[in-house]
C-alpha positions in Angstrom: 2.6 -24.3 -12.5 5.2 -21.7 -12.5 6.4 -19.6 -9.7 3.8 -16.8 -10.5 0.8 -19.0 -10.4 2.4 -21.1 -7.3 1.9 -17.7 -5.7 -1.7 -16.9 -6.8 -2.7 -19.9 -5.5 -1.1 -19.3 -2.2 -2.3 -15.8 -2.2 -6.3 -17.5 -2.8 -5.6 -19.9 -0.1 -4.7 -17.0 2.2 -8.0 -15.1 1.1 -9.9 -18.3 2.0 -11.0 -18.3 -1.9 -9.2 -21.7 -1.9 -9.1 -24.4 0.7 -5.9 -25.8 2.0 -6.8 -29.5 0.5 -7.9 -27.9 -2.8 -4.6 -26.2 -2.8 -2.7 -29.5 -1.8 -4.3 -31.3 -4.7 -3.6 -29.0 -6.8 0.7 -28.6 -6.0 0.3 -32.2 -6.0 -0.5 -32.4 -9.5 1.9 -30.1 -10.9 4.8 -31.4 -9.1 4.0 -35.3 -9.9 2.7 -35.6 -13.4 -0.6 -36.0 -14.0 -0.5 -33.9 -16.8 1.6 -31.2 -15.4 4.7 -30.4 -14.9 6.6 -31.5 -18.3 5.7 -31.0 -21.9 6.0 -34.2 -24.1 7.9 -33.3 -27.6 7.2 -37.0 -28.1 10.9 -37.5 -28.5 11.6 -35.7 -24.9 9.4 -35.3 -21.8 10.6 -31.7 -20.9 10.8 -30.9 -17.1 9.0 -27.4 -17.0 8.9 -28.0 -12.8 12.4 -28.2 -11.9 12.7 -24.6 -11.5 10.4 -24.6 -9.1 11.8 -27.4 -6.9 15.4 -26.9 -7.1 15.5 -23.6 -8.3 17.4 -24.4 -11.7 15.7 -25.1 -15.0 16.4 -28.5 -16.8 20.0 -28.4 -18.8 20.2 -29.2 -21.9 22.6 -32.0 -22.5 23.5 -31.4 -26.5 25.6 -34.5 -27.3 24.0 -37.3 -28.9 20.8 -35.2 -29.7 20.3 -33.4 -33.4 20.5 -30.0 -33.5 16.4 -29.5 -34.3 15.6 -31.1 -31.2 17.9 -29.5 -28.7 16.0 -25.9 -30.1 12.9 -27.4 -29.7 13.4 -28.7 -26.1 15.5 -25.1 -25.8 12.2 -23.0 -27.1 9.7 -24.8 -24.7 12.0 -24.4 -21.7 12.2 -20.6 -22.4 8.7 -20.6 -22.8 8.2 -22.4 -19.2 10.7 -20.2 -17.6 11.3 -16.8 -19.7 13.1 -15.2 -16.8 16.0 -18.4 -16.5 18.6 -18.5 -19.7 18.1 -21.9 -20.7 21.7 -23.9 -20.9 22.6 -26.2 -23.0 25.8 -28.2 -22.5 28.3 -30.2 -25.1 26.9 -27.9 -28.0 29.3 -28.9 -31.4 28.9 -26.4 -34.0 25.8 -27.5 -35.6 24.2 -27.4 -32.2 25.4 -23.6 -31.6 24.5 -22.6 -35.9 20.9 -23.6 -35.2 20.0 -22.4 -31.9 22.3 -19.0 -33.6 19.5 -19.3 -36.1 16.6 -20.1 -34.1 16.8 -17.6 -30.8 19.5 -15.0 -32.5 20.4 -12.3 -30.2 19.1 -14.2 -27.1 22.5 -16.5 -27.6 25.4 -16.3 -25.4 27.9 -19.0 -27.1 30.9 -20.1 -25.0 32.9 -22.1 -27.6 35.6 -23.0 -26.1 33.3 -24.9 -23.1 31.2 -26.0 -25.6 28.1 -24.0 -23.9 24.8 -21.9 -25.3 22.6 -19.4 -22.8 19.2 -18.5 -24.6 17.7 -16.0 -22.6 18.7 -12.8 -20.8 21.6 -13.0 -18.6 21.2 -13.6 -15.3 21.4 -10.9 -12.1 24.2 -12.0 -10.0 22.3 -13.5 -7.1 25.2 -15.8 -5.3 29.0 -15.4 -4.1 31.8 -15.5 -5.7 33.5 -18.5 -7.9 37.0 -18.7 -8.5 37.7 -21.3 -11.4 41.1 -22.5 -11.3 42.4 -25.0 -14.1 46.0 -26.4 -14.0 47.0 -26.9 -17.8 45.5 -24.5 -20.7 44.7 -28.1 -22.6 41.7 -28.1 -19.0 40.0 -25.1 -20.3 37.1 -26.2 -21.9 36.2 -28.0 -19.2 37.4 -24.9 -16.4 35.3 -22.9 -19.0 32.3 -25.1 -19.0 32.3 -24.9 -14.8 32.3 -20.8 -14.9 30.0 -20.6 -18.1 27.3 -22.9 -15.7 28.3 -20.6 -12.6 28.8 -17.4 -14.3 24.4 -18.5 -16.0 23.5 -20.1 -12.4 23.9 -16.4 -11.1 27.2 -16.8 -9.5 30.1 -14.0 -9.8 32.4 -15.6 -11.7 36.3 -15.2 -11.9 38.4 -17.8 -14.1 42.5 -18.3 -13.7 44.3 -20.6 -15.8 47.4 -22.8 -15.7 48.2 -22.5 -12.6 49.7 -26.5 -12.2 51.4 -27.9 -9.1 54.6 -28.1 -11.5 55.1 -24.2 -11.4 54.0 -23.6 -7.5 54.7 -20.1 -7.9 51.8 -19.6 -10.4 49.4 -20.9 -8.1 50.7 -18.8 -5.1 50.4 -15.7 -6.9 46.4 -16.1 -6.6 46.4 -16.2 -3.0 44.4 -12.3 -3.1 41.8 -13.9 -5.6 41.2 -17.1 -3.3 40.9 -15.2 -0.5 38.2 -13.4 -2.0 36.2 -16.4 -2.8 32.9 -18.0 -1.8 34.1 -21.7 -3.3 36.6 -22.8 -5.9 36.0 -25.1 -8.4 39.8 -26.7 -9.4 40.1 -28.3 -12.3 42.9 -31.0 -13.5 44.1 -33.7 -15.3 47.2 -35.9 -15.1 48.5 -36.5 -11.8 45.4 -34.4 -10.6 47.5 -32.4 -7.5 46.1 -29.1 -7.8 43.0 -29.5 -5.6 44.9 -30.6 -2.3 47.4 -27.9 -2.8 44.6 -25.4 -3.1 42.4 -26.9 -0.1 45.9 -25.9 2.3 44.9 -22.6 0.6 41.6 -21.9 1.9 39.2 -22.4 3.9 36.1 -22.2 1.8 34.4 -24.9 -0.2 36.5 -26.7 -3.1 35.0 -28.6 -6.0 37.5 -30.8 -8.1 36.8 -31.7 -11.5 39.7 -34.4 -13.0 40.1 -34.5 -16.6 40.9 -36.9 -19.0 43.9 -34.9 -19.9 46.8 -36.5 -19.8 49.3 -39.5 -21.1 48.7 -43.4 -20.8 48.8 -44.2 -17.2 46.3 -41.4 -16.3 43.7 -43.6 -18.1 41.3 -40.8 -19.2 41.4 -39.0 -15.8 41.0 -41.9 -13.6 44.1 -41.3 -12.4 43.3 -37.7 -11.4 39.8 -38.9 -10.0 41.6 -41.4 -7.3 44.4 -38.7 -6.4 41.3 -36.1 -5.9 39.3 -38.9 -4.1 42.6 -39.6 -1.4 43.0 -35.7 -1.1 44.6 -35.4 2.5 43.1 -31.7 2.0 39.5 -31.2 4.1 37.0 -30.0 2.5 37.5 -30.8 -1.1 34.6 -32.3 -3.2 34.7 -34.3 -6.1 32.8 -34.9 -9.8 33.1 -36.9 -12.2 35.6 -36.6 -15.1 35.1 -33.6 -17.3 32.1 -32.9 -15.3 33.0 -29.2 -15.7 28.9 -28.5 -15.9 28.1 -30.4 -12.4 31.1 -28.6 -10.7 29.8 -24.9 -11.8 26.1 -25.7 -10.9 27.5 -27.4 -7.5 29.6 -24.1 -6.9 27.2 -21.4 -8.0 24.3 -23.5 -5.4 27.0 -23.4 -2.6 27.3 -19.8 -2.7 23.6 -19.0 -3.7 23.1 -20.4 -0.2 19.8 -22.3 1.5 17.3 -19.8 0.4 18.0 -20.3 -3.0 16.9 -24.0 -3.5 13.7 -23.4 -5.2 12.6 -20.7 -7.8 10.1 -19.0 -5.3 13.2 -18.9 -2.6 14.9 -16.6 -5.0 
């Protein structure tokens, strides 16, 4: 049950064409299962609901998945939810080629973040982002956090290399971080950026760490502990290279309460 027949029901419920229990039974079943609420490729169980609770369609997590079934789990989420692009994450080339192939013009590739958008683009329902990264080798991930913001509805704005090890750089973007809703920080190595930024601002900050960086950052767990001890309020962290999570946790922040379910919208 989509967000369309969620309010026909409602509407027969208000008509007295429907009783209230009827009605409960019936949300019931469509949230829960019993038959409802995800399509079994057999391979996948697709979630066709979770637009309707959280107000995001299911993500489409490429890597470790052939390219024939991310486009088939792609065509029957566009099919469930025509008016959400339908992302899909950690997309190689093969993964971008065939989707290219199957949905053409309806394809918004982000290469460099790895990301696909089948479907229209979105109306810009939510705040404003600002993605910071503090090395150019932490774009694809900075890129993967605005691509998820930029589809999730958020206004997006991206800055790069602007590293604690030229201060200057970072200072320079005091007028675009004083126009934003959240920030989303990303870095690897010693992972410093995001407590400089939260004695920035005084507005939600997502860090991302990265696994960029030599031997002793251990594939960004050093940058994950120094994010983790910020002395900075207000600073949130994901996990490493969890560009995707930081743009969808960003893009929610500034969609606001309303926005936590597709009927909310």
């Amino acid at each position: 049950m989509d967000a369309d027949a969620t309010r026909a029901l409602l509407s027969a419920v208000a008509a007295g064409e429907v009783a209230v229990e009827a009605a409960l039974d019936r949300l019931s079943e469509g949230v829960f299962g019993d038959g409802e609420g995800f399509a079994d490729l057999g391979f996948a169980r697709v979630d066709t609901h979770r637009a309707l609770r959280t107000g995001d369609p299911e993500v489409i997590y490429a890597a470790g998945k052939t390219p024939e079934q991310v486009v088939a789990i792609a065509r029957r989420l566009h099919e469930a939810h025509p008016a959400h692009p339908v992302l899909v994450s950690r997309a190689d080339d093969a993964v971008r080629g065939a989707l290219r192939d199957a949905f053409g013009g309806l394809c918004t590739e982000e290469p460099v973040g790895r990301m696909v958008a089948v479907g229209a683009p979105p109306v810009v329902s939510g705040g404003k982002v600002t993605v910071l990264c503090a090395g150019t080798s932490d774009l694809p991930v900075a890129t993967e956090a605005a691509f998820t913001a930029r589809v999730c509805g958020a206004e997006v704005v991206q800055v790069s290399d602007v590293g604690v090890a030229g201060i200057h750089r970072l200072l320079a973007t005091r007028p675009v971080l004083a126009a934003s809703d959240c920030v989303v920080v990303v870095a690897g190595m010693d992972g410093a950026l995001p407590s400089a930024v939260g004695g920035m601002v005084g507005v939600p900050i997502v860090a991302v760490p990265t696994s960029v960086g030599y031997g002793a950052a251990f594939g960004g767990l050093a940058p994950l502990l120094t994010m983790l001890n910020s002395c900075a309020p207000g600073v949130t962290v994901v996990n490493i290279d969890n560009g995707f999570g930081a743009g969808l946790a960003a893009a929610r922040i500034v969609r606001g309460p309303r926005g936590n379910t597709e009927a909310g919208r």
